[in-house]
Phi, psi and omega in degrees: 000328195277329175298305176290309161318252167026270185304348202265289212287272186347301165307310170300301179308009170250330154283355177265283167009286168337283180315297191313308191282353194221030167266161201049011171248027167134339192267127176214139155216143176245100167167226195222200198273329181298353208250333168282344165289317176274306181322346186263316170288331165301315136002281184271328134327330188287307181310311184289354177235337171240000192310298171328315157323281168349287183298304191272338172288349193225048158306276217316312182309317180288301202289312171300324179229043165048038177126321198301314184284018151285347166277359199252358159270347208257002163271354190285333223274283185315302183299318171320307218287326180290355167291312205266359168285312169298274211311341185244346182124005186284093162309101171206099181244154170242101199308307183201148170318339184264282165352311200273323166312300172270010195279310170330319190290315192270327173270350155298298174330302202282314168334283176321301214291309201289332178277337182272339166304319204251327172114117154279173175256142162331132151274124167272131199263109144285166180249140154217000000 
């Protein structure tokens, strides 16, 4: 649980980063901090039930370009998750695909960057 929370957080600094680096270039959000907790959690449902789909139909495409179209899935992700953000009330918008590319970049960036600082904790392998 402490692991997900974590990774939760971790995700909101990354979308508030976005949001910062990319207002008025394609990125708008109106609202406070409560409205990046559920936009983060919407994010992260998104990334986790449909990222996965993605990722195995356009395998030959990630394999042909060594990866490289994995940015270009993870702005299709960020443009979904901000479709299903106007639907619960969430002012979070992405304007065009190149906005929702590079914001997806600068919150994977921050993202990396914030997780080799602070570390996730260890899964303890019990025996029962």
């Amino acid at each position: 649980m402490r692991r997900i929370l974590i990774r939760w957080l971790i995700n909101v600094v990354g979308l508030y980063v976005a949001i910062e680096v990319m207002r008025g270039r394609g990125v708008a959000y109106d609202g406070g901090w409560s409205g990046l907790l559920v936009m983060a959690a919407i994010i992260g449902l998104i990334n986790a039930l449909i990222g996965p789909l993605l990722k195995l139909l356009s395998c030959p495409l990630i394999i042909l370009t060594l990866g490289v179209f994995t940015l270009v899935l993870n702005a299709v992700l960020l443009q979904l998750a901000a479709s299903f953000g106007h639907l619960v009330g969430v002012s979070f918008s992405v304007q065009s695909f190149g906005a929702a590319f590079w914001a997806a970049l600068i919150i994977s960036a921050v993202s990396i960057v914030l997780t080799l600082l602070i570390g996730e904790p260890a899964r303890k392998n019990r025996r029962r």
